[in-house]
C-alpha positions as CSV (number, residue, x, y, z in Angstrom):
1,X,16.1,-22.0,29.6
2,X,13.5,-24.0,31.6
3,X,11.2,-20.5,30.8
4,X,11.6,-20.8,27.0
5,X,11.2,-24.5,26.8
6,X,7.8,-23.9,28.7
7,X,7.1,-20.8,26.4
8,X,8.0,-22.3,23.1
9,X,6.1,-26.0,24.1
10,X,2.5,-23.3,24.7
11,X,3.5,-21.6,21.8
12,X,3.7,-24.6,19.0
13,X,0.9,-26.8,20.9
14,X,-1.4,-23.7,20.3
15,X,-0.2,-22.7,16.9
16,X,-0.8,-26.8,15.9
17,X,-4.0,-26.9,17.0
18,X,-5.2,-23.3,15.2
19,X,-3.7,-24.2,11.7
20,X,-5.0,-27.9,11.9
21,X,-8.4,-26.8,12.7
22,X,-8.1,-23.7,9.9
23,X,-6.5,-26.6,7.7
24,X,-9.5,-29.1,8.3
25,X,-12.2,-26.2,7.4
26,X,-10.2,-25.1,4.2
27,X,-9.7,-28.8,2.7
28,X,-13.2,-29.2,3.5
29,X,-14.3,-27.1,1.4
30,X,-11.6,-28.2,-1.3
31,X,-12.7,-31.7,-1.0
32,X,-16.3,-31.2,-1.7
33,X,-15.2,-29.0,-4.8
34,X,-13.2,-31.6,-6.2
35,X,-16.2,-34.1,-5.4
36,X,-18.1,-31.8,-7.6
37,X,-15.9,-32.3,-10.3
38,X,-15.4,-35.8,-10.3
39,X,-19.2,-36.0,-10.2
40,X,-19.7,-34.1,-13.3
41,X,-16.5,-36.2,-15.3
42,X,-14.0,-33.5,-15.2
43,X,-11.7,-35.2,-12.5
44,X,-11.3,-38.9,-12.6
45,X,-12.5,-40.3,-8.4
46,X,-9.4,-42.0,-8.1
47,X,-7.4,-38.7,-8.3
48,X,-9.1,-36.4,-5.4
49,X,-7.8,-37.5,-2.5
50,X,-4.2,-37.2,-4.8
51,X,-5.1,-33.8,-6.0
52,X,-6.3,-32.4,-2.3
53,X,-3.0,-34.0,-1.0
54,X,-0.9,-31.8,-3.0
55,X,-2.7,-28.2,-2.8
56,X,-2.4,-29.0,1.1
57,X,1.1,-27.3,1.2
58,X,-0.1,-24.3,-0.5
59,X,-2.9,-23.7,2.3
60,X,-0.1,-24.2,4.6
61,X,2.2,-21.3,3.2
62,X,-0.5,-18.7,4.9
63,X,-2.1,-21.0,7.5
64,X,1.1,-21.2,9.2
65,X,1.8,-17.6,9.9
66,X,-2.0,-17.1,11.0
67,X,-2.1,-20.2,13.0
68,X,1.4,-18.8,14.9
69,X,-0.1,-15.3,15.0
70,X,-3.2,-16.7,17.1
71,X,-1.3,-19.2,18.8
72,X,0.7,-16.8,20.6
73,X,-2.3,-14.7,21.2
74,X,-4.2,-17.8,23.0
75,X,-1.3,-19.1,24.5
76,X,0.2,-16.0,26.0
77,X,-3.6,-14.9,26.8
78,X,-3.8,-17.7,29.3
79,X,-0.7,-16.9,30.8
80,X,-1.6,-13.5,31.9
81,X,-5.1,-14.6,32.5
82,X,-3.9,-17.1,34.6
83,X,-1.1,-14.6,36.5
84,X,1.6,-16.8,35.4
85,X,3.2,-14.0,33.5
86,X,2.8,-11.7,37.0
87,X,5.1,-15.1,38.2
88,X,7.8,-14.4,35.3
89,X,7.9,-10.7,35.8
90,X,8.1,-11.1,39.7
91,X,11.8,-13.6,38.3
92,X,12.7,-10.9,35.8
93,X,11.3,-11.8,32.6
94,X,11.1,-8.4,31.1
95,X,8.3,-7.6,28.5
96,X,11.6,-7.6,26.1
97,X,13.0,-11.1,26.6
98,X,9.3,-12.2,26.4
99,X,9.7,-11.2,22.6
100,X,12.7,-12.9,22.4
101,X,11.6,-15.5,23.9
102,X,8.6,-15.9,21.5
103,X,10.9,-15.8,18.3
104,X,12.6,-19.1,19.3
105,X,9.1,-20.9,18.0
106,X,8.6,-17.8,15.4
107,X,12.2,-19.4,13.6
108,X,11.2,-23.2,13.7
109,X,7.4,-21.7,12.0
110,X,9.7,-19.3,9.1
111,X,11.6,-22.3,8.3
112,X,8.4,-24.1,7.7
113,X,6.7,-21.2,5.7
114,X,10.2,-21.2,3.5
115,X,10.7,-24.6,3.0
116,X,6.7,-24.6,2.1
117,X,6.4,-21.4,0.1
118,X,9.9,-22.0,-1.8
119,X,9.6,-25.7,-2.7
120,X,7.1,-27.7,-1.3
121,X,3.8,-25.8,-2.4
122,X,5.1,-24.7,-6.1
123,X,6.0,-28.9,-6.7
124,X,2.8,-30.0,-5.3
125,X,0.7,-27.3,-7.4
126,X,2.5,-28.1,-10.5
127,X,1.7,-31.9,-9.5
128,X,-2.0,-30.7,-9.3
129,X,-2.3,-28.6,-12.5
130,X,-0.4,-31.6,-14.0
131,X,-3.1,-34.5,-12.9
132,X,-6.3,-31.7,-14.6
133,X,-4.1,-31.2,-17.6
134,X,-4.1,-35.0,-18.0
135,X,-7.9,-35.0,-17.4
136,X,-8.8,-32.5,-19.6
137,X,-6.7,-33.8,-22.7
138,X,-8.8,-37.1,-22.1
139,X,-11.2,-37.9,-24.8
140,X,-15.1,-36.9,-23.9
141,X,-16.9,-40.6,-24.1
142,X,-13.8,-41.6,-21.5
143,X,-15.4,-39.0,-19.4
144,X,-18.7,-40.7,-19.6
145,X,-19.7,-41.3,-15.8
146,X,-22.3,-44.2,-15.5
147,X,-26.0,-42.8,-14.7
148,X,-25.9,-39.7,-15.5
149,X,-26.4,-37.9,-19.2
150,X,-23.7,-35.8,-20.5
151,X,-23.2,-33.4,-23.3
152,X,-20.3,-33.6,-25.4
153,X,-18.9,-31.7,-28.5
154,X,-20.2,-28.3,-27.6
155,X,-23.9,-29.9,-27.5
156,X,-23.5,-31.8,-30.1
157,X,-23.8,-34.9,-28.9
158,X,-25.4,-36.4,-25.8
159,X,-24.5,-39.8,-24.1
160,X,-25.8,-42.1,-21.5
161,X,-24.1,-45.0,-19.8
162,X,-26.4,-47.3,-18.1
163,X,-23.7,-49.3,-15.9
164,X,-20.0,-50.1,-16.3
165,X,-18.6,-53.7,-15.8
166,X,-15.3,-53.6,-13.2
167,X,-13.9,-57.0,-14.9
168,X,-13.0,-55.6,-18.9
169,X,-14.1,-52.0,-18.2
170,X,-17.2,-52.1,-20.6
171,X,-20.0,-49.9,-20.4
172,X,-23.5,-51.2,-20.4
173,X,-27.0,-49.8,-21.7
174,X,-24.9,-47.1,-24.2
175,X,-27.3,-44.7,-25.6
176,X,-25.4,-41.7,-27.9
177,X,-27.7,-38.8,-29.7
178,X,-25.7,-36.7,-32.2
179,X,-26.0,-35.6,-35.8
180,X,-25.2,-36.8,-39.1
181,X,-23.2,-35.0,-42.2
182,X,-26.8,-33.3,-43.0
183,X,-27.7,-31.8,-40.4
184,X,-30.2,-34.7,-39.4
185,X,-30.4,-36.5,-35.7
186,X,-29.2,-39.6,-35.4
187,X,-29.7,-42.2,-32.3
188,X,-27.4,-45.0,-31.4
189,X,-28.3,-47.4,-29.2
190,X,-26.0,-50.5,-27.8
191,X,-26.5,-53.1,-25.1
192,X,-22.7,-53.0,-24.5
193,X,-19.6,-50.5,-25.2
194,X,-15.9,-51.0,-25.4
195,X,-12.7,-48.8,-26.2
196,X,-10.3,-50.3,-28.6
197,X,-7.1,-49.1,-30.4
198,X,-7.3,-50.5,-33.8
199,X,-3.3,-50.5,-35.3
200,X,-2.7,-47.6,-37.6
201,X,-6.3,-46.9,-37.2
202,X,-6.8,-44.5,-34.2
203,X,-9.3,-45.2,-31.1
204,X,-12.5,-47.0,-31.7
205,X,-15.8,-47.0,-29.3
206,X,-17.0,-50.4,-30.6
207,X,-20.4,-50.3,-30.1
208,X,-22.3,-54.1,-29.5
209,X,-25.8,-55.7,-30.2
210,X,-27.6,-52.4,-30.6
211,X,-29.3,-50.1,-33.2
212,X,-29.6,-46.8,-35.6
213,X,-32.5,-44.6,-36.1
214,X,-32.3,-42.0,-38.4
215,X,-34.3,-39.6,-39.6
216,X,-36.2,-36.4,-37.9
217,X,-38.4,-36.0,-35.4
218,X,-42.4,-36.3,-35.8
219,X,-42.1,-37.7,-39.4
220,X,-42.9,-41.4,-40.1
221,X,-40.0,-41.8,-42.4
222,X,-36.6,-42.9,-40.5
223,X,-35.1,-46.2,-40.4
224,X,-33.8,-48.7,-38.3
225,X,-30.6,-50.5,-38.4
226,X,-29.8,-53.2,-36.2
227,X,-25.6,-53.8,-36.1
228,X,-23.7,-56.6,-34.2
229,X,-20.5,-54.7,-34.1
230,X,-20.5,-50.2,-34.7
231,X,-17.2,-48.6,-34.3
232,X,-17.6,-44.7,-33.4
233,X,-14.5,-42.8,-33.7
234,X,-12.5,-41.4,-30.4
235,X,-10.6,-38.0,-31.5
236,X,-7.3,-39.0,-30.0
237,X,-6.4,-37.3,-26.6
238,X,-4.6,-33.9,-27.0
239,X,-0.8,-33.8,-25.2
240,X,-0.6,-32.5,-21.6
241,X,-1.1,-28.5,-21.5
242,X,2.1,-27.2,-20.0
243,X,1.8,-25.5,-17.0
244,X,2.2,-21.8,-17.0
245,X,1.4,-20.3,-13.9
246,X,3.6,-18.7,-11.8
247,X,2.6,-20.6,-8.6
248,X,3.2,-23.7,-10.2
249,X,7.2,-22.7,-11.4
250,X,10.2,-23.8,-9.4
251,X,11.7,-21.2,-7.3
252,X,14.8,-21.5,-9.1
253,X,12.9,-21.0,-12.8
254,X,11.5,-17.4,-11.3
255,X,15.0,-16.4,-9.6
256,X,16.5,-16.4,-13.4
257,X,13.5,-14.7,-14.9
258,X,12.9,-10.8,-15.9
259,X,9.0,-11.5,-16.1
260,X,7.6,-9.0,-13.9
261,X,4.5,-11.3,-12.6
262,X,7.0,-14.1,-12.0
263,X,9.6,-11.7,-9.9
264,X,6.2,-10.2,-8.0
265,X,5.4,-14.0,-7.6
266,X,9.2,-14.4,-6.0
267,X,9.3,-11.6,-3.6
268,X,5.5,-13.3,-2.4
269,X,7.3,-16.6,-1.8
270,X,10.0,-14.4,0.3
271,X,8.1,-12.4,2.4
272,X,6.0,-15.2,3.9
273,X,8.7,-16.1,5.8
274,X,8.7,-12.3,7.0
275,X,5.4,-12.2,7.5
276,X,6.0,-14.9,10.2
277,X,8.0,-13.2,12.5
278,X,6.5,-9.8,12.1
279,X,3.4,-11.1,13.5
280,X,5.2,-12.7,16.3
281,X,6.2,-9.2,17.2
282,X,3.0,-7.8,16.6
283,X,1.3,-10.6,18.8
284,X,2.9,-11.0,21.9
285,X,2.4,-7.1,22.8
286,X,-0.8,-7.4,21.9
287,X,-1.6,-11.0,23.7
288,X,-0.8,-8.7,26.8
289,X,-4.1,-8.9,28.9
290,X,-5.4,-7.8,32.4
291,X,-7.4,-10.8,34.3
292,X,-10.6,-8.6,34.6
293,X,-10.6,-8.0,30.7
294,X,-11.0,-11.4,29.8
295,X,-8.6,-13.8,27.7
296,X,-10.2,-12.6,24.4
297,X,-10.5,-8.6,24.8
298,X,-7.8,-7.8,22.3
299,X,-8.4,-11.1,19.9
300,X,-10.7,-9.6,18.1
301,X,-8.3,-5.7,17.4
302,X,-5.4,-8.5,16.8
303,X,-7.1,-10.3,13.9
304,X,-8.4,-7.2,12.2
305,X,-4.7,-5.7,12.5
306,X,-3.8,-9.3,10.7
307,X,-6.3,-8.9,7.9
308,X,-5.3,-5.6,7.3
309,X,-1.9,-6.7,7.0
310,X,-2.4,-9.9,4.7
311,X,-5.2,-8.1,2.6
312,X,-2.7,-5.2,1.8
313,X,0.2,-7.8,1.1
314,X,-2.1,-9.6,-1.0
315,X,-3.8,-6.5,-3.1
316,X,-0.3,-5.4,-3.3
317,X,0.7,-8.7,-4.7
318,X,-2.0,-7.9,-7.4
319,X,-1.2,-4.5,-8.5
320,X,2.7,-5.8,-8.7
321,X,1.7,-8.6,-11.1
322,X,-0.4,-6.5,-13.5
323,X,2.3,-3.9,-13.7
324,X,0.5,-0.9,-11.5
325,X,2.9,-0.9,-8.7
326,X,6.7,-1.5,-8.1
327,X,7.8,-4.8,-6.2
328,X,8.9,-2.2,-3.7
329,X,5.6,-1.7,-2.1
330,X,5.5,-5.1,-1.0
331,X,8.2,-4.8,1.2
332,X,7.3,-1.0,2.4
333,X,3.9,-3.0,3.9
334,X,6.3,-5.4,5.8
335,X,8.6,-2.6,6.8
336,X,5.2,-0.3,8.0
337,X,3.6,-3.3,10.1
338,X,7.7,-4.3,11.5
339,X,7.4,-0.3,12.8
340,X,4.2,-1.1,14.6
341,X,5.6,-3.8,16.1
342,X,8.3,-2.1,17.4
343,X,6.3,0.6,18.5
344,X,3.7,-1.7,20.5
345,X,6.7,-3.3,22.3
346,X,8.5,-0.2,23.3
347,X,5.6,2.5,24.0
348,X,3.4,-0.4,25.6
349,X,2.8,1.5,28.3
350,X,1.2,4.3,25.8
351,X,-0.8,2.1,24.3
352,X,-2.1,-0.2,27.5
353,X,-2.8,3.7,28.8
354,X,-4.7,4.0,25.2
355,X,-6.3,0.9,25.3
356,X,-7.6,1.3,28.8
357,X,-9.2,4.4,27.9
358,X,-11.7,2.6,25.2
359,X,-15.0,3.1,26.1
360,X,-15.9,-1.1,27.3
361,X,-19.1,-3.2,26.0
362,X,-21.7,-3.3,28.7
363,X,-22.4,-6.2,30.6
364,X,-25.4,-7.9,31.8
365,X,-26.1,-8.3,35.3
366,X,-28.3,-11.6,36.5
367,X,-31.4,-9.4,37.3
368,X,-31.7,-8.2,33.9
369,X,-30.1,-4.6,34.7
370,X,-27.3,-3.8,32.3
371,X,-24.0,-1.7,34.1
């Protein structure tokens, strides 16, 4: 017992401190795309760090199974680097139990990946889709960002906002270009800007203290109107989109549904969990390292054995979705990598034999001679 507890504790310090750092570099990345988008209008500021909190348990669903997969790998790297696992073999730990032993953390990181992949990620993507749905239905001069010019209506109309008063939520320095009934440019012009809702009216951008130009350009005939108070029209916001994707649905939605991209969607969701201890088993044979190798000689052949293994799940996945393949084929790729496993537990002494026999990289002696 005193063995696992010391096994599992490497095991989930590792695996915690792989997936936060994969974590950190995939939000990131998120982050600066939704900065992008709240730059340009299309995501209201207030709602990124809301928006990046709830795609978080999607990453998770796959960073979890990757961060266990290397966390064993570094953890029980050290251990045989270190000749603690000579120690544990000398008190009969067997290469067997050692897998045993490793599945005690794999279960509490399944769980995780289930509870994730099953509830947790398809409420928070729906909450995502559900915060752009809202953002998109907004009307396009409520999307006006202060400083910056933006084209509305297809092109057909251009607006600027000077500055935006905090206090009553007015813009200043309004400047709109669009186009009249005939065809013919029209320039509006406002020292201040505010959104009403008239009663039985509609939406109003009252436009204050400015002016109207009309007429076309490089000809001496347009005139100027100077208006106290010009109310410009707001088409009214169009009703949240409902959300159709399948990895925004509730588990429970694609359980009772005969859709055959929501059932491939499904059997995804259930075979992350599978995917977790599978490459426990595949990792702990292959963590296996002899001192003189160095604790990172097989990390590299272990992640490559991972992609393969994901990008097959996840081409798979595809295929399933458009109709080309049977849901079958998802699980025959779990059940092909669960026979390598077994195999690299069982014939380990064929493949350490195998592995042995690879032709090494040459190394660089201090004089500049190469062995």
């Amino acid at each position: 017992m005193i063995i696992f507890r010391y096994l599992s504790r490497e095991v989930l310090v590792s695996t915690g401190a792989v997936t936060a750092v994969l974590l950190l570099i995939i939000t990131s990345a998120r982050l600066i795309k939704y900065l992008a988008d709240a730059a340009t209008g299309k995501l209201d500021a207030q709602f990124v760090l809301q928006v990046l909190a709830f795609r978080i348990p999607g990453f998770l669903e796959l960073l979890l199974p990757l961060g266990l997969f290397l966390g064993i790998l570094l953890a029980f790297g050290r251990l045989y680097l270190e000749s603690e696992m000579v120690v544990m073999r000398a008190c009969g730990v067997s290469h067997k139990r050692l897998v045993l032993y490793a599945l005690g953390p794999a279960l509490l990181v399944a769980a995780l990946v289930a509870a994730t992949s099953l509830f947790i990620a398809p409420w928070g993507v729906a909450q995502a889709k559900q915060i752009f749905a809202q953002q998109q239905a907004r009307s396009e001069l409520e999307l006006l960002t202060p400083g910056r010019f933006q084209s509305q209506s297809r092109g057909e109309q251009v607006t600027y906002a000077q500055g935006l008063d905090a206090t009553d939520g007015s813009l200043q320095g309004v400047f709109i270009a669009q186009r009249n009934d005939a065809g013919q440019p029209v320039l509006l012009y406002a020292e201040r800007a505010q959104r009403q809702i008239l009663p039985q009216q509609g939406r109003f951008l009252v436009l204050e203290n400015g002016y109207r130009y009309d007429g076309n350009p490089g000809e001496a005939s347009y005139s100027e109107t100077r208006f106290g108070g010009y109310g410009v029209r707001l088409p009214e916001p169009a009703a949240a989109l409902e959300i159709r994707e399948a990895d925004a649905k509730p588990t429970a939605e694609l359980w009772r549904s005969d859709d055959t991209k929501l059932r491939t969607h499904l059997h995804w969701r259930l075979s992350l969990p599978v995917l977790a201890f599978i490459v426990t088993l595949i990792a702990v044979p292959m963590s296996r390292t002899n001192p003189r190798q160095g604790r990172y000689s097989k990390l590299i052949p272990s992640i490559i054995i991972y992609l393969i293994y994901v990008t097959l799940l996840m081409a798979t996945r595809s295929a399933a979705e458009d109709g080309d393949l049977g849901i079958w084929v998802l699980w025959a790729i779990h059940a092909v990598f669960l026979l390598l496993a077994v195999n690299l537990i069982f014939a380990d002494r064929f493949w350490d034999a195998i592995w042995h026999r690879l032709p090494g990289l040459p190394r660089l002696q201090r004089n500049g001679g190469s062995a």
